[in-house]
N, C-alpha and C positions, 0 to 999 in steps of 0.2 A: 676491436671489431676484427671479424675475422678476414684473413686476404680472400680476395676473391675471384683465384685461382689457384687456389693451394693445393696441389698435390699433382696440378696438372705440366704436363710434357709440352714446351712450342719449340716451334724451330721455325727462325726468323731468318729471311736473307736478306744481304747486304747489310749486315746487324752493327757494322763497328762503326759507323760514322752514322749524322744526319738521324733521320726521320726512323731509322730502322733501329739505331741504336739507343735512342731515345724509346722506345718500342721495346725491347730489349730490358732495356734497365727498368723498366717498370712493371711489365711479368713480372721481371724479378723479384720486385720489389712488393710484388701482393701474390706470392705464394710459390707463382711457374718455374721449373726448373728448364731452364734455356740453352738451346743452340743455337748459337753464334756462327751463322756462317757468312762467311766474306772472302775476297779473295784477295783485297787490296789492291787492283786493281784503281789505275787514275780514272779521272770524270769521262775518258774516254773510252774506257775497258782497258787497258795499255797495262803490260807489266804485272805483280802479284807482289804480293806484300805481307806473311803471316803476323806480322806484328800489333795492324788496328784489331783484327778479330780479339786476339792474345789480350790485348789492354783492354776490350771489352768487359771477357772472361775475368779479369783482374777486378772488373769494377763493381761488376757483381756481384764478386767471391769477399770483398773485401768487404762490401754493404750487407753480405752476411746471407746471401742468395747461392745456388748452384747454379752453374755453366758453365758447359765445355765450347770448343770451337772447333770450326771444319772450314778449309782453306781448299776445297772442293771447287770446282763449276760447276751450275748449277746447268749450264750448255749443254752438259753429255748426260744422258738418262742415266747411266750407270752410276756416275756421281751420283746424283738424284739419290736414288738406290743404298749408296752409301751411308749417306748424312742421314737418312731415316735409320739405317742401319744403327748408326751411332749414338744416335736417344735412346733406340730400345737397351742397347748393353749397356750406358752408362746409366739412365733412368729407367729404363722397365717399359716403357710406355711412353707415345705420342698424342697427343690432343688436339694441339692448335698448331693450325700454317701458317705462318704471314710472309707473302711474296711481297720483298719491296725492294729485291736487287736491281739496278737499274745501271745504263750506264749512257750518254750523249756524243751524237755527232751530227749536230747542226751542221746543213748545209743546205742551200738551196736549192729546189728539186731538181734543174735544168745539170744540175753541179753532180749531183748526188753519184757516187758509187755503188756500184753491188754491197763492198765490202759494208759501206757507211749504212746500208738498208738492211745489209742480213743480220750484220753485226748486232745490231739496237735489238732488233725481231727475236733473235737469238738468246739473249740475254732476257729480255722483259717480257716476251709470249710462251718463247718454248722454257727457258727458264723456270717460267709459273707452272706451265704444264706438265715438265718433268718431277716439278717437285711436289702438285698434286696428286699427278696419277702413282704417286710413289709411297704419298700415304693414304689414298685412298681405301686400299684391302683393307688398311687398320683400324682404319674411318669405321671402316661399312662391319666390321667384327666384330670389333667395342658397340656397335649403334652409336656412336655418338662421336661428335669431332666440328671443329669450328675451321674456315677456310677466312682469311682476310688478305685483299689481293691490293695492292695501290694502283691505280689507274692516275686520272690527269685531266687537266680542264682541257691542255692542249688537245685531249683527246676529243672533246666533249664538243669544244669548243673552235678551235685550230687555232693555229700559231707561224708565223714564217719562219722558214728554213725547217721546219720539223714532219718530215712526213714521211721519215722513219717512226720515229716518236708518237706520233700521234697514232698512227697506225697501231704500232705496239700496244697502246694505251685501250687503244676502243677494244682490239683484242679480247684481252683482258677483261672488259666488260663483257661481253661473251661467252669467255668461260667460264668466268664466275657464274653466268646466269644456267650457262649450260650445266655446274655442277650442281646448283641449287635443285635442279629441278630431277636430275639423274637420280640426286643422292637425300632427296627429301625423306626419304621410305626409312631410310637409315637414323634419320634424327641428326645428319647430319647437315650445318648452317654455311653458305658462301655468300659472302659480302664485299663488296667494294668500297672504297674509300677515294675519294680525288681530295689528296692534302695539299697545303701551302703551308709551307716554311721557310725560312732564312737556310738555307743547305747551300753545299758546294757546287750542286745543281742551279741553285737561283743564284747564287753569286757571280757564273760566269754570264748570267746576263746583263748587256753593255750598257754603259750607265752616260747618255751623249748632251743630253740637255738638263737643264737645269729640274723640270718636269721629272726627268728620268731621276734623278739623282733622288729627289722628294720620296720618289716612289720607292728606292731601294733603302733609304733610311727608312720608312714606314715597312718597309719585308721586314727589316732587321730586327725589329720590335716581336716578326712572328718565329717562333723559337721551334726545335721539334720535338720538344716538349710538349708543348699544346696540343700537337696531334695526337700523342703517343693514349692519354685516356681515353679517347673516341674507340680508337684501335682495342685495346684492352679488354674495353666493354662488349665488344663485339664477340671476344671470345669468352664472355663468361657463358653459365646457367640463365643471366636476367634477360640476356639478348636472342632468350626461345621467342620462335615466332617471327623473329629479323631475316629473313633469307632472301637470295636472287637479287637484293637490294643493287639496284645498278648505279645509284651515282648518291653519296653521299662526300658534299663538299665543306671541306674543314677550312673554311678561308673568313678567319677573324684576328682580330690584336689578342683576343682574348680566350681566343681559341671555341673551336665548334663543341668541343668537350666542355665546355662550360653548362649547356644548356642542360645535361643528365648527371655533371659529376659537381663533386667539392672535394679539393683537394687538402687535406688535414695530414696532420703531424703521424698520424695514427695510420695513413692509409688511403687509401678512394674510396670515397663515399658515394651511394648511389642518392641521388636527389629522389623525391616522392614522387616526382612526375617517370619518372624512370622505372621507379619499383613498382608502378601503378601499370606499366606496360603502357604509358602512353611516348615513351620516348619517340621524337618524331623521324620515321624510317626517310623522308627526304624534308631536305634543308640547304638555305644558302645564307648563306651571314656576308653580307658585304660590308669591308670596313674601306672607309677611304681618309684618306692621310690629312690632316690640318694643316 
């Protein structure tokens, strides 16, 4: 069966770890030729690291996919700018965005910093924004181009100590809704996604009672693998007609990708219910722990 993104250009942020690199290896793996950007960067934005991007790239190249990598911020417009820059010369051509660079500083609002509020904002709102308005011209040239943005239940939902984060999050949901609707004329699609996974993200949440402990064994089960074919599919051809989608929640053992994909030796397969355009545009799968 054929991949089902082949021939197409993504440039994924925050691509070498977690949810984004899982994300990542799996365009790869059904056709897209990937940019890999990251900055390496710890869970709290701190320091730079070429190296996760680099083994990305590696992982790719080795599973017999193309990707390059860019060790860019996605902070400064002109980065922005760049990294799109980078697909066109290495590949020709961009197609799909997926904004999922993120970075945490949990503190309690009474507590909260400038730094610790612009910093998150910086990274997960104008991040997105820099790196849509960058391939947007390309978008709107080609007619055709796929936007996938990660948002957050925190956002959706709230969470203590996070209101940088949250903030960021609903953000996000905004622009997405606001590109969908700008850029419909175009043929071009912006989707949302609020993932759950076992990442370095949910790891540093504190694990104090036996309850909690239950509950971080049952994350551990959710992989970011699971999410990565929800994402995927969003940037194919199948997922005409998916657009402004503001809250699609991937929170299962089994992953939310289950309900549209089957994952076979050969590739990802679109389920009938999928191919048939009934794939369902909002969904919540609650799992809870035994």
């Amino acid at each position: 069966m054929a991949a089902i993104v082949a021939g197409k250009t993504a440039i994924v942020t925050g691509a070498a770890r977690g949810i984004g690199r899982g994300i990542a290896m799996l365009l790869a793996k059904e056709g897209a030729q990937v940019v890999v950007c990251d900055i390496g960067a710890s869970l709290q934005g701190e320091g730079s690291d070429a190296g996760p991007a680099q083994e990305t790239v590696s992982a790719i190249k080795k599973a017999g996919g193309a990707a390059i990598a860019s060790t860019l911020s996605i902070t400064d417009p002109k980065n922005a700018e760049a990294i799109v820059k980078s697909a066109l010369d290495a590949f020709g051509r961009v197609d799909i965005l997926v904004n999922n660079a993120g970075i945490l500083r949990d503190v309690i609002f009474h507590k909260m910093s400038w730094s610790d509020w612009s910093d998150v904002i910086a990274v997960h709102l104008d991040g997105s924004f820099n790196m849509s308005r960058a391939v947007a011209p390309h978008f709107r040239e080609q007619n055709a181009g796929a936007f996938v943005h990660m948002t957050s239940t925190s956002g959706l939902v709230g969470n203590f100590g996070q209101a940088n984060y949250m903030a960021a999050k609903l953000g996000i949901i905004g622009l997405s809704r606001g590109i969908a609707l700008d850029m419909a004329r175009f043929n071009v699609r912006s989707n949302c996604i609020a993932p759950f996974a076992f990442t370095r993200m949910i790891e540093s949440i504190p694990a104090q009672s036996e309850q909690d402990k239950r509950r971080i064994e049952a994350f551990q089960r959710m992989t970011p693998e699971k999410i990565a074919p929800l994402a995927v599919y969003l940037c194919t051809e199948a997922a005409t007609g998916i657009t402004g989608q503001q809250r699609v929640d991937a929170v299962s053992q089994l992953g939310a990708s289950a309900l549209a994909f089957e994952q076979k030796d050969d590739g990802l397969h679109l389920k009938p219910a999928a191919q048939s355009g009934r794939f369902p545009v909002v969904y919540r799968i609650q799992f809870s722990p035994h």
